[in-house]
Every structure is written in structure tokens, then in C-alpha cells.
Backbone as CSV, one residue per row, in Angstrom:
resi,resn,N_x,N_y,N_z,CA_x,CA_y,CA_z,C_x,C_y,C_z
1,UNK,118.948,44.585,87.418,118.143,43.784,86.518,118.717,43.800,85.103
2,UNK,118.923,44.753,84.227,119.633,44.753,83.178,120.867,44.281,83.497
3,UNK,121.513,44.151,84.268,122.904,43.486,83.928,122.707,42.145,84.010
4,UNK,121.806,41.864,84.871,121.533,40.290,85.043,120.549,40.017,83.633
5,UNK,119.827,40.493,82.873,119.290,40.006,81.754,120.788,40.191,80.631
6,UNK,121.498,40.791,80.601,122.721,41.516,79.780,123.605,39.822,79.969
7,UNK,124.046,39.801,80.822,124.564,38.712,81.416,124.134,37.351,80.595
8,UNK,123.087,36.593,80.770,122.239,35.753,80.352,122.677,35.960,78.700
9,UNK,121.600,37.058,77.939,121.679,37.297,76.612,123.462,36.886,76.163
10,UNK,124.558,37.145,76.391,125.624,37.001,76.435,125.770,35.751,76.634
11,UNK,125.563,34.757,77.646,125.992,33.724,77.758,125.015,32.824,76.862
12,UNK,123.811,32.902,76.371,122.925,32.733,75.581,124.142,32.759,74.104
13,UNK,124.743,33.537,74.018,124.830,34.120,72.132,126.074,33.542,72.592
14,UNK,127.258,33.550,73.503,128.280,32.697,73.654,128.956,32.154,74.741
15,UNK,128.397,31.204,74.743,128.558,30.417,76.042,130.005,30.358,76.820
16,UNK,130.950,30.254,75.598,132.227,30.023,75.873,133.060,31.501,76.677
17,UNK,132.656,32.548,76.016,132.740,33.809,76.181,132.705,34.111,78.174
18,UNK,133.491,35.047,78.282,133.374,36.147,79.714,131.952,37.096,79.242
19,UNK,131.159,37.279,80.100,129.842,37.964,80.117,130.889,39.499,80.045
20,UNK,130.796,40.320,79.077,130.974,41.658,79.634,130.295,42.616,80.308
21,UNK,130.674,43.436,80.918,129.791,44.238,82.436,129.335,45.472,81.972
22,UNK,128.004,45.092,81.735,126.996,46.428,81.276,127.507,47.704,82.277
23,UNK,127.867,48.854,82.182,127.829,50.109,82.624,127.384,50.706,83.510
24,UNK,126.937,51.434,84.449,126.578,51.628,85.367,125.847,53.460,84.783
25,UNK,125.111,53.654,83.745,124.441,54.924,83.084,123.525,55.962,84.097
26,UNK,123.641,55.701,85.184,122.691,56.698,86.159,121.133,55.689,85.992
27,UNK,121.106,56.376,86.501,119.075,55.931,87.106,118.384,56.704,85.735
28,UNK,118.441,57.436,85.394,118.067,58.160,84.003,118.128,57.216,82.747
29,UNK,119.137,56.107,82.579,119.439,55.092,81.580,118.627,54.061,81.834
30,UNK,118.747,53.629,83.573,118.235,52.445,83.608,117.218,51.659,82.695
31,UNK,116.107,52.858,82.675,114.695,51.956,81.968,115.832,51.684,80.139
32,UNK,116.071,52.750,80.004,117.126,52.645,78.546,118.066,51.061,78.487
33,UNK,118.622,50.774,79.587,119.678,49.842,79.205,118.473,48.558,79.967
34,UNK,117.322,48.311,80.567,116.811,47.143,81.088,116.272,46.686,79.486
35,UNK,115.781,47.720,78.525,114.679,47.534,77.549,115.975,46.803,76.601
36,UNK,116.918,47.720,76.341,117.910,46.670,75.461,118.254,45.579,75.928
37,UNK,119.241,45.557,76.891,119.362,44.054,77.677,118.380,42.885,77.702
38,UNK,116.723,43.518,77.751,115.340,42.167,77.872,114.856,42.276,75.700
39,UNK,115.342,43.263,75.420,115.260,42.243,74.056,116.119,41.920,73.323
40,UNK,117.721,42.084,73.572,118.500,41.031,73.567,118.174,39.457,73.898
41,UNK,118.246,39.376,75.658,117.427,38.139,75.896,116.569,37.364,75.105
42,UNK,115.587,38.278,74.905,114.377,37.609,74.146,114.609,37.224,72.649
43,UNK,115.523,37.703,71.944,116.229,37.424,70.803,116.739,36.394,70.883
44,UNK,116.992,35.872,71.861,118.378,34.694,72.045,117.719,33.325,72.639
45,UNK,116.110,33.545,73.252,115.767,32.686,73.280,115.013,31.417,72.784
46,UNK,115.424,30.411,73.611,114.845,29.325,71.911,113.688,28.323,72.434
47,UNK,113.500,28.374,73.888,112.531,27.538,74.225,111.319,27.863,75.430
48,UNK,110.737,27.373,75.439,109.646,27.894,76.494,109.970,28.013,77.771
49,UNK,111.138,27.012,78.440,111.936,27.376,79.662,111.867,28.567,79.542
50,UNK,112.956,28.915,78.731,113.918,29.986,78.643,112.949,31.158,79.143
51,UNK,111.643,31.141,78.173,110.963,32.730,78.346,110.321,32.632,79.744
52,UNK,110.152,31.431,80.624,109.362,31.387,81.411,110.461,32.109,82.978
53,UNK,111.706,31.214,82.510,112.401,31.428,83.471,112.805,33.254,83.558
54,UNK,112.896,34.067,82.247,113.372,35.372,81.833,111.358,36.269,82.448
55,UNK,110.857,35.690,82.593,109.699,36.258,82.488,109.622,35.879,84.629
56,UNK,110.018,35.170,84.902,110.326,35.030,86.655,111.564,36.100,86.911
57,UNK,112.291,36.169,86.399,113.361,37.226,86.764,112.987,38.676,86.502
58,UNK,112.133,38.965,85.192,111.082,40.188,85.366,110.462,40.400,86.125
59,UNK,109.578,39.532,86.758,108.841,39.718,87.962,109.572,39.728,89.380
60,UNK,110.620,39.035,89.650,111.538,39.367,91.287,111.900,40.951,90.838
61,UNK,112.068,41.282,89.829,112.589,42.558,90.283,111.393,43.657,89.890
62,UNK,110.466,43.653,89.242,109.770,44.141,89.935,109.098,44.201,91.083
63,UNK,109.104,42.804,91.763,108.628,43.285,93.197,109.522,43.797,94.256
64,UNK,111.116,43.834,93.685,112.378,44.574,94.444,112.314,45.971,94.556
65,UNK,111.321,46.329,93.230,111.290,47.975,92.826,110.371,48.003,93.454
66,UNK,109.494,47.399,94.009,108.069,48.178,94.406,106.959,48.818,93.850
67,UNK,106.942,47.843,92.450,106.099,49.069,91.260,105.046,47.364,90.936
């Protein structure tokens, strides 16, 4: 989930740009690198799509996690 919001935010701020590949920090980071990566995103977005579609990709993966 953070790499796929990481991803987005990136192609968001430069389109032209290669997405660079968020890290792989242990399961201990995760909640750490999802929270930066989703307000990156949310920084970068400019229209009501945008948050609706970022706010559907929050929700598939929480129902991937099971929480």
C-alpha cells in the first residue's frame, strides 16, 4: 500500500519522472512509511477524483489486511 500511494504522489509531483521504489523497512516501518507516502498523496492532490479515487485504494487494502 505505501508504495502504491508513494508511486502515485511521485507521478502526481512529476509526471515525466521514473516513480522511485520506496524501501522495503520491515513490518515495524510499515504503518511509518504508509502515513508518509498517504500525506504526500494528499498534498499533491488537486481534485475531488483524485481524493475519492486515493480514499478507494485506502479501503482495498484495508480489506487485504483484514482490519
Amino acid at each position: 500500500m505505501a508504495r502504491e500511494l508513494s508511486r502515485r504522489a511521485q507521478l502526481l509531483e512529476e509526471p515525466a519522472a521514473e516513480p522511485r521504489e520506496m524501501p522495503d523497512a520491515g513490518m515495524f516501518a510499515a504503518a511509518d512509511q504508509i502515513m508518509v507516502a498517504g500525506h504526500d498523496l494528499a498534498v499533491l492532490l488537486e481534485n475531488a477524483d483524485q481524493v475519492t479515487e486515493a480514499v478507494e485504494l485506502v479501503e482495498e487494502a484495508r480489506k487485504r489486511a483484514g482490519v
